[in-house]
C-alpha positions in Angstrom: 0.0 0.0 0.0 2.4 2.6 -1.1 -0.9 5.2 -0.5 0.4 4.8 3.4 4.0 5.8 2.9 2.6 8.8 0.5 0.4 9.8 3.1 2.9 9.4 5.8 5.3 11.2 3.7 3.1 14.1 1.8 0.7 15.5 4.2 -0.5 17.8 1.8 -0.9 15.0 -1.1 -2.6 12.8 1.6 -5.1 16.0 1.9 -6.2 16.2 -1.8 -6.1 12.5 -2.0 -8.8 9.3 -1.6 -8.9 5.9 -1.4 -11.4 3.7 -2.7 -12.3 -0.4 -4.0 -10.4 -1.3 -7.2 -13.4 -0.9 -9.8 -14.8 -3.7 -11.1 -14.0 -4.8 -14.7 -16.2 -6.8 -16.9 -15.0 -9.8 -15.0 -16.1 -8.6 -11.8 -13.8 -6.8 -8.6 -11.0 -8.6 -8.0 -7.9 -6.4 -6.4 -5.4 -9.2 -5.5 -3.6 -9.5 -2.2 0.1 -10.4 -2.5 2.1 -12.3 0.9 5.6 -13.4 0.5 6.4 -17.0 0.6 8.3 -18.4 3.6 10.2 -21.7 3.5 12.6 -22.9 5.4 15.1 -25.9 3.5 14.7 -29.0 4.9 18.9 -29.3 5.6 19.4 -25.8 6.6 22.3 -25.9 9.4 19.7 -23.3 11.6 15.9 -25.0 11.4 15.0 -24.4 14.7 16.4 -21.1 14.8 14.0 -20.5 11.3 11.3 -21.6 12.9 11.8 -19.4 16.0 11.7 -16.6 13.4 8.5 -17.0 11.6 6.8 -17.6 14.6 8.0 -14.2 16.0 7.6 -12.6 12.7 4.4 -13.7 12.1 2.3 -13.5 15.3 0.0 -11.0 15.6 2.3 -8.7 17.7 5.1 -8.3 15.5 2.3 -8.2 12.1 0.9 -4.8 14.2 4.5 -3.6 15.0 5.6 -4.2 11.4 2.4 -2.8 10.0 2.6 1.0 11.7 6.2 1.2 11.5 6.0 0.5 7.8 2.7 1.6 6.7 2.3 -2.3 5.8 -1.3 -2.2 6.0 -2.1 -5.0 3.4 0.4 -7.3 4.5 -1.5 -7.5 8.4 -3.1 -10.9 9.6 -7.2 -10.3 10.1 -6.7 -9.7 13.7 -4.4 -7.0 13.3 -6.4 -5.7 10.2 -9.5 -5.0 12.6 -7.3 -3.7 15.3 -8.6 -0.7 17.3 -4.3 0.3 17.2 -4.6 0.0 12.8 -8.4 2.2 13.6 -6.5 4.5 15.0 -3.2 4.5 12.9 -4.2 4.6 9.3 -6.5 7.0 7.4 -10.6 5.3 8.0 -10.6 5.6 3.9 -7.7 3.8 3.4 -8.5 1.6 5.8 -11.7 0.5 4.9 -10.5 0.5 1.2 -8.3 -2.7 2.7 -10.6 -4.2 4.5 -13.2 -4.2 1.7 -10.9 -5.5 -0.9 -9.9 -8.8 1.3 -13.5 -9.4 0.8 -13.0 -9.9 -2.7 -9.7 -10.2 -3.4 -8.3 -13.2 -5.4 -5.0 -14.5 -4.6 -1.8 -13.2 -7.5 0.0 -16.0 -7.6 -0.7 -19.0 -8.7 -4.1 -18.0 -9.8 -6.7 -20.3 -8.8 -10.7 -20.2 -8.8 -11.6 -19.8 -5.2 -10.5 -16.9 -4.0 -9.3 -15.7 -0.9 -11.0 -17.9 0.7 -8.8 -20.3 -0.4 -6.2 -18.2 1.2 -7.4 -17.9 4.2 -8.0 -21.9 4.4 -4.0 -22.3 4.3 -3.2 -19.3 6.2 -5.6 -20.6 9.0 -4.0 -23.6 9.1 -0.2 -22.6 9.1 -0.9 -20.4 11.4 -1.8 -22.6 14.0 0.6 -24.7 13.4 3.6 -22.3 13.4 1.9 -20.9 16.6 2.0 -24.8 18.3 -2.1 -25.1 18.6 -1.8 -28.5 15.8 1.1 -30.2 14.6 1.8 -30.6 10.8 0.4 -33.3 9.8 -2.9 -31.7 11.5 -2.4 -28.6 9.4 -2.2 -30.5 6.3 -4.9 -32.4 6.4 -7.1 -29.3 8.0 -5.8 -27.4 4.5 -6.9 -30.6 2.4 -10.5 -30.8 4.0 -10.6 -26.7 3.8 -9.5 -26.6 -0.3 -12.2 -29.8 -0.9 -14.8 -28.2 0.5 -14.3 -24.9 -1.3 -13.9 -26.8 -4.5 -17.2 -28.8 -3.8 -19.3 -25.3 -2.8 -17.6 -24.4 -6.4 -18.7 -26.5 -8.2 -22.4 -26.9 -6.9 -23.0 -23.1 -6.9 
């Protein structure tokens, strides 16, 4: 959301400024939502110490922290996303311009056909398991069950 670093930056462009919804096209609204990959090799020298790291750098705390510090707005879990500290840091336009386009938004890469709800499915589910609440194996299967049933609503809709 370079819009947050503008309006950061450039209080007087912030002023004349507005944020809205990515308009829909003839396919429909579909702004995508874009989250780097993380992986961690399978013979790296430093796993655990990985691991340690995307569990801090992905819980909810850090997200917030890294979110106002660096105007990351888009990049925010759904917790932080709905925080009252994100209410309160980032323009209500701007912010509800987000918000709206998760509800919507299809994922940029690799395209698929159901959404960000598909998205969220796998994001749920690494979540908890990078957080300790399931093991892997858990995780996997709960992202198997969660993509099935999204392809079965699909397909019957």
């Amino acid at each position: 959301m370079e819009y947050a670093f503008l309006f950061r930056d450039d209080p007087g462009l912030a002023e004349r400024s507005g944020v809205g919804l990515v308009p829909a096209g003839p396919a429909g609204r579909s702004p995508n939502l874009y989250t780097p990959p993380w992986a961690i090799p399978a013979r790296s020298p430093v796993r655990g110490e990985a691991w340690e790291l995307a569990k801090y750098l992905t819980s909810n705390r850090q997200l917030l922290e890294d979110g106002i510090l660096a105007e990351a707005i888009e990049t925010s879990s759904m917790a932080v996303l709905y925080s009252p500290e994100f209410d309160r840091h980032f323009r209500a336009d701007l912010l509800g311009a987000v918000r709206a386009s998760r509800a919507v938004a299809l994922e940029e890469r690799p395209f698929g056909t159901l959404g960000i709800d598909a998205c969220v499915v796998i994001g749920d589910a690494v979540n908890a398991a990078i957080g300790g609440r399931i093991d892997v194996d858990v995780a996997l299967r709960q992202m198997h069950s969660g993509l099935s049933e999204l392809q079965r609503e699909a397909v019957t809709s």
